[in-house]
VEXZA-982266 format. One record per residue (C-alpha): chain; residue in one letter; residue number from 1; x, y, z. Coordinates in nm, 2 decimals. Example, Ala and Ser with C-alpha at 12.3 -4.5 7.8 and 13.67 -1.06 7.14 Angstrom:
BEGIN
ZATI c r   k      x      y      z
ZATI A A   1   1.23  -0.45   0.78
ZATI A S   2   1.37  -0.11   0.71
# end
This chain:
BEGIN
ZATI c r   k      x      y      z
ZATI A X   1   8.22   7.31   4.81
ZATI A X   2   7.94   7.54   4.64
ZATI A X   3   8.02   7.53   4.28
ZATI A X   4   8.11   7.86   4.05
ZATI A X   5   7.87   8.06   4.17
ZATI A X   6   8.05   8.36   3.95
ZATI A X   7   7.88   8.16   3.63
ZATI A X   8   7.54   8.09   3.70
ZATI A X   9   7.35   8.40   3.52
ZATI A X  10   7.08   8.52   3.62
ZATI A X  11   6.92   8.83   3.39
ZATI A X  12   6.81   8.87   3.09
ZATI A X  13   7.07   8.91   2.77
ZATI A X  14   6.90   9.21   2.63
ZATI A X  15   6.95   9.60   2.51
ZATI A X  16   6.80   9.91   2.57
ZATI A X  17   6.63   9.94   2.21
ZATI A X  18   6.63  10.33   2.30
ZATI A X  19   7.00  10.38   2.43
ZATI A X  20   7.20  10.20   2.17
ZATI A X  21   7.55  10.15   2.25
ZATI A X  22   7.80  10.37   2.09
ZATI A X  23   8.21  10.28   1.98
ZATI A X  24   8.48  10.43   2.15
ZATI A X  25   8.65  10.63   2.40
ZATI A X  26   8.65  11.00   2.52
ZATI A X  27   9.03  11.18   2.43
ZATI A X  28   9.11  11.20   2.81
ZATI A X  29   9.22  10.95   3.06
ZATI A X  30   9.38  10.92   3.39
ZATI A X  31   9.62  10.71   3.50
ZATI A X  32   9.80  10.61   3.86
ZATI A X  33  10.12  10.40   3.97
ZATI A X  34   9.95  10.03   4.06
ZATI A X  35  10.15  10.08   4.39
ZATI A X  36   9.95  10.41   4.47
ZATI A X  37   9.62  10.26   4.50
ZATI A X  38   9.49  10.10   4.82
ZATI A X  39   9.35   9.81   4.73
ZATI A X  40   9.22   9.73   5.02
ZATI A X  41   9.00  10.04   5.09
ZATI A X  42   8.93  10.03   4.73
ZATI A X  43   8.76   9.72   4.74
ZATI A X  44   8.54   9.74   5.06
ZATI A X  45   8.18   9.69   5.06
ZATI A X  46   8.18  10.06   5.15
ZATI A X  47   8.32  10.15   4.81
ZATI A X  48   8.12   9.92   4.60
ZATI A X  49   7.79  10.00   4.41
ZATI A X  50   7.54   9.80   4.65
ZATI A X  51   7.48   9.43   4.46
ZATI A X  52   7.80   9.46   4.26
ZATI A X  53   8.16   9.37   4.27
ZATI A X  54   8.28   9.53   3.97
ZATI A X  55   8.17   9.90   4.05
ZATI A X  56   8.31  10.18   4.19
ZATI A X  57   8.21  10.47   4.42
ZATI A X  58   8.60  10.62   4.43
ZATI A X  59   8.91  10.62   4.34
ZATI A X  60   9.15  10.52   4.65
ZATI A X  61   9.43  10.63   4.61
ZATI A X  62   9.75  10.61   4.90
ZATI A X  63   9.85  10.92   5.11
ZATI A X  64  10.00  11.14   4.94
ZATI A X  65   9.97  10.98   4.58
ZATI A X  66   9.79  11.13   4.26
ZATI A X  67   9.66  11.06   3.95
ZATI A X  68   9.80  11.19   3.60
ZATI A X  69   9.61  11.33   3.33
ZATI A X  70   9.64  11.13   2.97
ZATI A X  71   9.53  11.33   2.62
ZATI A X  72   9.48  11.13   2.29
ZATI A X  73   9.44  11.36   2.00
ZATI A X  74   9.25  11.29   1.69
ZATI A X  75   8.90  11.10   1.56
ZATI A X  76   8.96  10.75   1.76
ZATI A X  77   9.16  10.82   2.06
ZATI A X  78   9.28  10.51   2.22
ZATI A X  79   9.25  10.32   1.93
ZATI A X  80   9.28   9.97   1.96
ZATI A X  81   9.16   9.92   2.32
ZATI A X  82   9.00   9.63   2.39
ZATI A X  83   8.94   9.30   2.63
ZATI A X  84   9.00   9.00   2.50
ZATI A X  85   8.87   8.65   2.63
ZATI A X  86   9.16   8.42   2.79
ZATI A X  87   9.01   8.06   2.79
ZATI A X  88   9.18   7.86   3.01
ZATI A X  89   9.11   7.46   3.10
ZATI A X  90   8.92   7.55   3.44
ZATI A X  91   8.87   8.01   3.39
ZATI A X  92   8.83   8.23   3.19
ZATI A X  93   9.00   8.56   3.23
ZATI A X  94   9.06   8.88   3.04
ZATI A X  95   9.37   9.07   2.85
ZATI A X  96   9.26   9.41   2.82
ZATI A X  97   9.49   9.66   2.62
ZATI A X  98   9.54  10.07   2.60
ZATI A X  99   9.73  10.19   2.34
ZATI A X 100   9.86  10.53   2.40
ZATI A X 101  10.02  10.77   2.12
ZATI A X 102  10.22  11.06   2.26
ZATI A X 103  10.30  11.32   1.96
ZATI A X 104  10.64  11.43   2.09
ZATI A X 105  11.04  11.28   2.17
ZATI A X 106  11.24  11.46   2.37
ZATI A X 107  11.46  11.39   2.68
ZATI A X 108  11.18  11.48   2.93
ZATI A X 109  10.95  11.29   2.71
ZATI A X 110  11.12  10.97   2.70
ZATI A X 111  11.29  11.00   3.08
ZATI A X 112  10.97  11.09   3.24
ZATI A X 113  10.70  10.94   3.06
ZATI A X 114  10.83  10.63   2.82
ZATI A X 115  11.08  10.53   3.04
ZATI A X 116  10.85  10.49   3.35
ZATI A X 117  10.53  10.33   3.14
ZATI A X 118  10.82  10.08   3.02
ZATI A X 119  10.89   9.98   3.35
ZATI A X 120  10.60  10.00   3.65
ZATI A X 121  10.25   9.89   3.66
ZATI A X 122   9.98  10.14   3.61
ZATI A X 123   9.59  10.21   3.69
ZATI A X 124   9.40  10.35   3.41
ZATI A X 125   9.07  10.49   3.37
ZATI A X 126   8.92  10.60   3.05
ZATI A X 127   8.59  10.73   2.97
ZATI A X 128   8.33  10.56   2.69
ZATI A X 129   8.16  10.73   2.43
ZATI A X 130   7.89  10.51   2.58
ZATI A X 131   7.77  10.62   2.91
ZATI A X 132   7.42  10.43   2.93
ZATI A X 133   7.17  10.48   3.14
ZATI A X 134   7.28  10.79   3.40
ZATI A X 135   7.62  10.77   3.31
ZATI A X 136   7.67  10.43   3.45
ZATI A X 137   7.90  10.28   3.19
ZATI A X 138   8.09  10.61   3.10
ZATI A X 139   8.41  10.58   3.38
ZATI A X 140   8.55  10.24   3.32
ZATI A X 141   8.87  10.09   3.47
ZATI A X 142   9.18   9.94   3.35
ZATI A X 143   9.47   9.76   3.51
ZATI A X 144   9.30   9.78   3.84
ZATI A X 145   9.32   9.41   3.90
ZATI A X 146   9.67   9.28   3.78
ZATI A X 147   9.83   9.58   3.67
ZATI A X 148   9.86   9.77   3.32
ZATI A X 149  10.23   9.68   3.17
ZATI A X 150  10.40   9.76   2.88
ZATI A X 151  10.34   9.55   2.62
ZATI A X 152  10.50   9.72   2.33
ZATI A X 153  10.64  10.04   2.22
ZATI A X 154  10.77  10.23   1.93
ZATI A X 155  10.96  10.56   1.82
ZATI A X 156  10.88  10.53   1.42
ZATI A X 157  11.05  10.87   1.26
ZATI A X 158  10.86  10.86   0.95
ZATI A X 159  10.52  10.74   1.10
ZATI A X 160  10.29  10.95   0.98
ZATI A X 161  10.03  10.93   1.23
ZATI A X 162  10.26  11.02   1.49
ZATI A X 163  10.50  11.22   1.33
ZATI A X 164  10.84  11.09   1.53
ZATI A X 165  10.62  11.05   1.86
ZATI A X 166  10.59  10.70   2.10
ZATI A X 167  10.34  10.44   2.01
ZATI A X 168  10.30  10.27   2.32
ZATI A X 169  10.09   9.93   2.42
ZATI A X 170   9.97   9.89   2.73
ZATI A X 171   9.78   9.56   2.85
ZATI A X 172   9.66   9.42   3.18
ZATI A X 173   9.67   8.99   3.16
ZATI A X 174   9.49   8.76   3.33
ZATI A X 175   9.24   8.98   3.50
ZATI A X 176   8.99   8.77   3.67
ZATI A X 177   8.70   9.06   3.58
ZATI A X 178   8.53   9.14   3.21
ZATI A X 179   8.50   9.48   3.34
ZATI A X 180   8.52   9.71   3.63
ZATI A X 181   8.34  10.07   3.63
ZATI A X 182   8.37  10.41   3.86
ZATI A X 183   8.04  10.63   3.89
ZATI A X 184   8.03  10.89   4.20
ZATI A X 185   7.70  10.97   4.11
ZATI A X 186   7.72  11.12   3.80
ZATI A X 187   7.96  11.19   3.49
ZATI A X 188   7.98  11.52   3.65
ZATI A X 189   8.05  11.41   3.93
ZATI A X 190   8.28  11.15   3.87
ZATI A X 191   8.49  11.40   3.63
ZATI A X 192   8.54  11.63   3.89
ZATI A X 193   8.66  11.35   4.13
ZATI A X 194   8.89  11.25   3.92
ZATI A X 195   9.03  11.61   3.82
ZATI A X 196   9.06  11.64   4.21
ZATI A X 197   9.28  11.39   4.20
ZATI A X 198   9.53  11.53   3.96
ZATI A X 199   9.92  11.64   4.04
ZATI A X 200   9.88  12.01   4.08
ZATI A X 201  10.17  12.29   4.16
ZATI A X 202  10.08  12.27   4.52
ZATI A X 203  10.16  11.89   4.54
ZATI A X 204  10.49  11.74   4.59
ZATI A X 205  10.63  11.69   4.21
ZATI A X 206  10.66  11.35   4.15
ZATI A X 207  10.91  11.32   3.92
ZATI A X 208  11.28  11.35   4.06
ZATI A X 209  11.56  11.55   3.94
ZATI A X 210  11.82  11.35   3.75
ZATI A X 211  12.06  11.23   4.02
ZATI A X 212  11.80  11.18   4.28
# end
């Protein structure tokens, strides 16, 4: 046996004095079905950041599958997102929730979008107000390791932050990573990637037509 090698550091706990971290999240997101990304090629030492484990060159996703656009409104968008320590007796892993709010309620609301977040596993990636040095911290990713899941969910009709909308909760457990990052370069470049990855008109709609 070789020991935890995972917990031997090996750097310097510092900060860059002149790039301060900032709070946060941008107001866009994207998400995917867990079951539409390949894990495999996703994870190959072709698609990491040479020296790393935890960062990404690209999003890869399965033939044929897409990514989804999520917009939060207002001054804190996401709010509440966070990764929280699990100490366990022999590792440590990490619960990391992503609240969403969606400002409407409606049967295509609640069929096509509540009603599937209630019951798969999704992929999200989110992008920090932080973006650090070149933009390496901006693109960072959620759920890729056991799966973002429901966690809890609410229709409040006289909420007034979200006016009769869904407050949903959305939380990865036990993921065996603090973090995990996407940068194809830039934060140009890693936007566009991801906007080439959306559903558009000329892809197959994804959602089927009641009876299907």
């Amino acid at each position: 046996m070789n020991g935890n090698c995972d917990a031997k550091i090996a750097v310097n706990i510092t900060y860059d004095a002149c790039n301060p971290a900032a709070k946060g999240l941008k107001p866009i997101g994207y998400m995917a079905n867990f079951e539409d990304i390949d894990h495999t090629a996703m994870n190959a030492s072709s698609n990491l950041v040479e020296g790393y484990k935890n960062y990404y060159k690209d999003v890869k996703l399965k033939e044929g599958a897409h990514l989804i656009k999520i917009f939060q409104s207002g001054k804190t968008p996401f709010s509440g997102a966070n990764s929280e320590a699990q100490v366990g007796t022999y590792r440590c892993t990490w619960n990391k929730t992503l609240p969403i709010v969606i400002l409407d309620n409606g049967a295509d609301v609640t069929q096509n979008i509540v009603d599937k977040l209630a019951n798969g596993k999704f992929v999200a990636i989110v992008e920090n107000a932080f973006a650090g040095d070149a933009g390496d911290n901006a693109f960072e990713i959620v759920g890729l390791e056991t799966g973002l899941a429901l966690s809890e969910g609410n229709a409040e009709k006289y909420n007034e932050d979200y006016g009769g909308g869904w407050s949903l909760t959305l939380q990865e457990e036990n993921a065996p990573k603090s973090g995990l990052y996407l940068n194809a370069g830039t934060v140009d470049a890693t936007r566009t990637l991801l906007e080439g990855y959306l559903y558009t008109e000329e892809t197959e709609d994804p959602t089927p037509e009641p009876g299907e």
